[in-house]
N, C-alpha and C positions, 0 to 999 in steps of 0.2 A: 504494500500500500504506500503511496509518497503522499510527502506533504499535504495538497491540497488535497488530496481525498481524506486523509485521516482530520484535517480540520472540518472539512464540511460533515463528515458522519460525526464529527464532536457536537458540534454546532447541532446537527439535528439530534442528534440524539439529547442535549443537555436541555433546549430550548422546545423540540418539537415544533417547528416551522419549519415553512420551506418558506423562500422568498421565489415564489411565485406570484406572478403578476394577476391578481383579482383575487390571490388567496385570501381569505381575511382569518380562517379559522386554523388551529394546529393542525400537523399532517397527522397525526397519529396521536395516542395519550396512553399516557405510562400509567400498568395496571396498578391499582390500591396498595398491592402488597410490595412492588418494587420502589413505592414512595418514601421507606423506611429505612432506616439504617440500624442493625444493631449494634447495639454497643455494651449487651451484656446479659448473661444468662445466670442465673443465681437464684439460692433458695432465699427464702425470706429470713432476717435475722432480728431477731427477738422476736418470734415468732410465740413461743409460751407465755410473754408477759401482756399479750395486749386481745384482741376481740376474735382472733382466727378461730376458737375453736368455736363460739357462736356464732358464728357464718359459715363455716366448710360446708354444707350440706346446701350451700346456696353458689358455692365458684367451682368452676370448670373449667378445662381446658378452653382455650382461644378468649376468653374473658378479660377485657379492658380494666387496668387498676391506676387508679390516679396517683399520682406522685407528687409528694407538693417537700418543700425545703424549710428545714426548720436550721435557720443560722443562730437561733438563739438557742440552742440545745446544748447541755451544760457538759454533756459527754462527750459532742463530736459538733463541732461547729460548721461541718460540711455534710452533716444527717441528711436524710431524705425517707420522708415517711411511705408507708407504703399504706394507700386506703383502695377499701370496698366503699360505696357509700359511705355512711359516714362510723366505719366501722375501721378504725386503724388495727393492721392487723403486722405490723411494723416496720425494718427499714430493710433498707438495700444494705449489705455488709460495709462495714467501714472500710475495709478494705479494697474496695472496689468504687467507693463513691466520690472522689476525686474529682476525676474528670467529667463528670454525669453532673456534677455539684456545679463544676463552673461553666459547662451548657446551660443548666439551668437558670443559672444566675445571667447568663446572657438573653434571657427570655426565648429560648430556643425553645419549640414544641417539644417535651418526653415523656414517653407514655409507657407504660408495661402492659405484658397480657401473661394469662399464666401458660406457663406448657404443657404441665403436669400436676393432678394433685395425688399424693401418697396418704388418704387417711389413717392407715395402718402403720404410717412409720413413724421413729421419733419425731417431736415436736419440730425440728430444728429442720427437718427435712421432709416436712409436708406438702407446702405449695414454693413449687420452682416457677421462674416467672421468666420470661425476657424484657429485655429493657431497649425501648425504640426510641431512635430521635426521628419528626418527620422533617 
């Protein structure tokens, strides 16, 4: 492939236009699921201290979990909750919340869903999630 063909498939591919003349509409649109980026798969931690085991019997696999940032949290000032409704069911592992902390704080869209839930297993490794920026 040279140059200009690898910019023009960039070009449509990042943009979806053509610069066709009377086009007014994209050529093409990128499906739902390739709008996402992951950027992490993880069980839920502290997962025994807060509402999960009053809600399991209501989350499922492919299930949307909101995420919201708590910089005022006296244990980790880069926490990131993990909610059902308004059912906190805890966080993303400190260890992994880093970079996910500072997309977030750039008002960047990040969303979870779960992948898996394990009702039978320890507490600590019941509901695995991924973690998407769109």
């Amino acid at each position: 492939m040279n140059r200009s063909a690898f910019i023009k498939s960039f070009i449509i591919s990042s943009f979806g236009l053509l610069t066709v003349k009377g086009l007014t509409k994209p050529a093409f649109t990128i499906p739902e699921e390739e709008k996402t980026t992951t950027l992490l798969k993880c069980y839920i931690a502290g997962y025994a201290y807060y509402h999960g085991e009053q809600v399991i019997d209501q989350l499922k696999p492919d299930l949307k979990l909101e995420l919201k940032r708590e910089p005022d949290n006296p244990y980790d000032r880069r926490a990131i909750a993990v909610y059902f409704k308004n059912s906190k069911l805890g966080f993303i592992p400190r260890v992994n919340n880093k970079i996910i902390a500072n997309i977030m704080d750039q008002k960047t869209n990040v969303l979870a869903k779960i992948l898996k839930i394990n009702p039978e297993n320890d507490v600590w490794d019941k509901v695995k999630l991924e973690v998407l920026m769109a």
